[in-house]
N, C-alpha and C positions, 0 to 999 in steps of 0.2 A: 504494500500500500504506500502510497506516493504521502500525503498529510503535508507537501509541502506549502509554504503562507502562502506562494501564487496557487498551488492547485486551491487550497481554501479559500479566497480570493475569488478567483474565480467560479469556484462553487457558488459561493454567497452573493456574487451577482445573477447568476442560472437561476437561483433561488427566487431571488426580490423579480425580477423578470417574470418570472412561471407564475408566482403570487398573484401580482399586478393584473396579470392576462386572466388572473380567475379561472386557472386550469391543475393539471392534480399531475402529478409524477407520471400517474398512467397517462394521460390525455397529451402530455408531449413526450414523454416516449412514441405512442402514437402518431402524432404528425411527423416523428422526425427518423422512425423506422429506427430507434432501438430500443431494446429493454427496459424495463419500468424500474429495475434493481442497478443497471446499469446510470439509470439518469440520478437514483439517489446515489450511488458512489461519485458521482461527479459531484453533485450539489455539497457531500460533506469532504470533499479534496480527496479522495481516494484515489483518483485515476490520473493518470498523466496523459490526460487527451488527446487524441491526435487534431491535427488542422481539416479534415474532413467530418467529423463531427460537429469540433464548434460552429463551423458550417453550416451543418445538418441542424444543430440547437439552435443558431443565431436565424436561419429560417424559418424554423416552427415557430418561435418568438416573435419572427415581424422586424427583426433586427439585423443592423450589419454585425458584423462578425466581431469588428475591433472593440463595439460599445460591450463585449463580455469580457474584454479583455484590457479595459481600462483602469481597472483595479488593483488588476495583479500587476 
């Protein structure tokens, strides 16, 4: 497990983002074609994401990529 301050960081932007939109771990897992256990490992810094996902997250979001990544 990654736990690094930018994966957390970045989680807790994924997070406040997913909130805001009034949507559940499942429902953008869902838009964005991955796992529901998958989008919490990301959201608590678990994961060292690849650039195609955030991707994939910052589109089900309605967002560009870099606003997930101005934190970290």
């Amino acid at each position: 497990m990654t736990h690094s301050k930018e994966a957390k960081k970045f989680g807790d932007t994924v997070r406040r983002m997913r909130e805001a939109a009034g949507i559940s771990q499942e429902e953008l897992a869902a838009r964005c074609g991955l796992h529901r256990t998958y989008v919490g490992s990301v959201e608590r810094g678990e994961r060292n994401i690849s650039l195609a996902n955030i991707v994939r997250l910052a589109r089900a979001l309605h967002a560009k990529p870099g606003s997930l990544l101005e934190d970290a």
